[in-house]
C-alpha positions in Angstrom: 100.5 98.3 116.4 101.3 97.3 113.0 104.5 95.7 111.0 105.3 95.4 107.8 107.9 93.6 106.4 109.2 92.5 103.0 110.8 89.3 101.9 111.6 87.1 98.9 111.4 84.1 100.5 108.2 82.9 99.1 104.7 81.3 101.0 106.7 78.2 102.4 109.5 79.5 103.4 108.0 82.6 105.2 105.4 80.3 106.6 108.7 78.6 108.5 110.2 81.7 109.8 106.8 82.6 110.9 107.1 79.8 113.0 110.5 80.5 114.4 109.3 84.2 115.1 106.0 83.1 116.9 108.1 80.5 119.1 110.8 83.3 119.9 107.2 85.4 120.9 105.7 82.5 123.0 109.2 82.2 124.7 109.3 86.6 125.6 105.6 86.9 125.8 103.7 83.7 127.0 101.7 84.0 123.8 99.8 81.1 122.0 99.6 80.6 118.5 97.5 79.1 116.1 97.6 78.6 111.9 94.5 80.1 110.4 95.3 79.7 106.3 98.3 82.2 106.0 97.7 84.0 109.2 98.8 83.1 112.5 96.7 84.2 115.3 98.6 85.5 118.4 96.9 85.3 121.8 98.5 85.9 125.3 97.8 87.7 128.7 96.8 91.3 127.5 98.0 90.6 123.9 96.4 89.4 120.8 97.6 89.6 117.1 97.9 88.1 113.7 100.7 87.8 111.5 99.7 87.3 108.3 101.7 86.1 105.9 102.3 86.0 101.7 104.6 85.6 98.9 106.3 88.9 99.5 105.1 90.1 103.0 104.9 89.5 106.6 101.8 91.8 108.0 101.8 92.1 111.7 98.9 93.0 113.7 98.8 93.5 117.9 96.3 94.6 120.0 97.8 95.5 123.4 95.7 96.0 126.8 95.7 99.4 128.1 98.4 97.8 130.4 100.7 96.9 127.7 99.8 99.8 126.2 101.9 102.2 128.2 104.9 99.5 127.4 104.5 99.3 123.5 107.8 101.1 122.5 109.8 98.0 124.0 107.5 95.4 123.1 107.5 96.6 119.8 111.4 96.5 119.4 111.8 93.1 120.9 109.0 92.4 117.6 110.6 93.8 115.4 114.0 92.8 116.4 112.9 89.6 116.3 111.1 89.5 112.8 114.2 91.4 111.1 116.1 88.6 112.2 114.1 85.7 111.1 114.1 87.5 107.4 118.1 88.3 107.1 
């Protein structure tokens, strides 16, 4: 699955609503997460992503298991939802 989003919030400031939206994940999903330069890497139980991040776009990347899979429509709402609100 992938998300793309665009903000004018610039590197810092995206950086910290990154944050925000990966502890709104871990607290849904039971996900981990983990700074890697601009990308934060996404692992949980059947999930694993990266959300990248730059001065004018949030790139998200999710793998799903073939569990997950047959769930994505919701999962990606809740994602989405969540993201949409972290860049109002």
């Amino acid at each position: 699955m992938k998300i793309r989003r665009t903000h004018s919030l610039g590197i810092e400031e995206a950086r910290k609503r990154a944050d925000r939206v990966a502890e709104d994940l871990k607290d849904q999903f039971s996900v981990q997460a983990e700074w890697r330069g601009n990308s934060l890497h996404v692992e949980g139980s059947g999930v694993t992503g990266e959300l990248h991040v730059d001065e004018t776009h949030f790139d998200l990347y999710v793998r799903l298991s073939f569990a997950l899979k047959l769930m994505e429509g919701p999962i990606r709402a809740v994602i989405e939802k969540t993201i949409d609100e972290e860049l109002a």
